[in-house]
N, C-alpha and C positions, 0 to 999 in steps of 0.2 A: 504494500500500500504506500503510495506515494502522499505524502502533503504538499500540498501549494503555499506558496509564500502569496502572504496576502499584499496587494498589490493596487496604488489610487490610477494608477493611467498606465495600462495595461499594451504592452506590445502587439501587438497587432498582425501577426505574420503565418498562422494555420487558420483551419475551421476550428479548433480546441481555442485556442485564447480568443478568440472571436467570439466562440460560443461564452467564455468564462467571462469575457469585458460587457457582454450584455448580458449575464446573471446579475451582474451588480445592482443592472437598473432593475429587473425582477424583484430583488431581495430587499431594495430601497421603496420601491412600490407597495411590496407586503408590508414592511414596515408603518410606510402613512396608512394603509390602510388598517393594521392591527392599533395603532398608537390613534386614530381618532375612533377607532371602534370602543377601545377601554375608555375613551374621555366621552362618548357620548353615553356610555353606560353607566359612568361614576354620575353624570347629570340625571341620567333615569332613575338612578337608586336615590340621589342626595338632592334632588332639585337643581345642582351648580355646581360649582368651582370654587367659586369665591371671590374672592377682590383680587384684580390684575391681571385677573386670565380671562383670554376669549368664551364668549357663553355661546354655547353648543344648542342646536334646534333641528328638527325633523331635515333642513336640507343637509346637514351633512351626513345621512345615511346613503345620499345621490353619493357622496365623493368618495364613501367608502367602497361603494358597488363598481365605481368607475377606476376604482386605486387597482382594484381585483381584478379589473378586466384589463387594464392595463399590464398589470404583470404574469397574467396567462397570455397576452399578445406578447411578449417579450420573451417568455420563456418559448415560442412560437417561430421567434426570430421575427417578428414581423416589424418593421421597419415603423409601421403607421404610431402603434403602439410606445413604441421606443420616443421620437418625436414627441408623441401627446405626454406623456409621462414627464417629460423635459420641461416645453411649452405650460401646462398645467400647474406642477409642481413651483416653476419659476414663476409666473404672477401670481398664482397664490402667493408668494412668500413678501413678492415685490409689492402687492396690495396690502399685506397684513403688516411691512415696515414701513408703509404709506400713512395706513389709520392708526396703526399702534407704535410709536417708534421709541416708545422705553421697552428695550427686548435686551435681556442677560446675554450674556457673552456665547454662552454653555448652548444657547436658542441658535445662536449665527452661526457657531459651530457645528453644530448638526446639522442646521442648511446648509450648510457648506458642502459637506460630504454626502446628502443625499440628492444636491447638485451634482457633484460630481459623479457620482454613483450612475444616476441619469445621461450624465452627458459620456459617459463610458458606455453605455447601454446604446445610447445613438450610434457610436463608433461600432459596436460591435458590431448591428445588428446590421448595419450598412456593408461592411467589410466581411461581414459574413455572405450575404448575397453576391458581393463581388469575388470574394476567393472562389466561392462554387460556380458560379459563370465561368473565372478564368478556368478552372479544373476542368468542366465540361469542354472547353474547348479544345 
């Protein structure tokens, strides 16, 4: 059994690290979608959050559905998915330091890398349809 060294911008040069540079965005997808499934759950059991944190309502059950389908389109190789995962994930985050902009360090931190997480899922999922094209030919 081999282990992989874990790895933010991934070389790019088989269908294996191509497949593995778009796991990222996969694994960053389940993520947003596990991490607002527990926050809209802690709002259904407790009424809220509390002071200083975003208040959670019926439509982010859409974002959940859509995190999910977004990382079965990437686990898919599907290029569209990859993109929207990207695209999505970035205004979101870009709208939420628009209206909220007292946000902890540890918050921009984690956007950060589940940007990049995303924007490695783009590469991969791109360069994987292109290594297979080359191969075919």
């Amino acid at each position: 059994m081999t282990i992989r060294k874990f790895q933010f911008w991934w070389t790019i040069d088989s269908l294996k690290s191509a497949r593995q540079a778009a796991e990222q965005g996969m694994m960053a997808a389940m993520f947003v979608a596990i991490t607002t499934a527990m926050f809209a759950f802690v709002v259904i059991l407790f009424g809220g959050l509390g002071a200083g944190m975003p208040q959670f309502d019926a439509r982010f059950g859409w974002g959940i559905g859509v995190f999910v389908a977004i990382a079965i389109g990437i686990a898919h190789q599907s290029r569209c998915a990859a993109v929207s995962g990207l695209v999505l994930y970035g205004t979101e985050q870009l709208v939420t330091r628009l209206t909220q902009p007292i946000v902890s360090m540890s918050d921009l931190l984690i956007a950060l890398v589940i940007v990049i997480a995303f924007a490695n899922s783009v590469r991969g999922t791109f360069a994987y349809h292109q290594l297979r094209r080359d191969r075919l030919r």
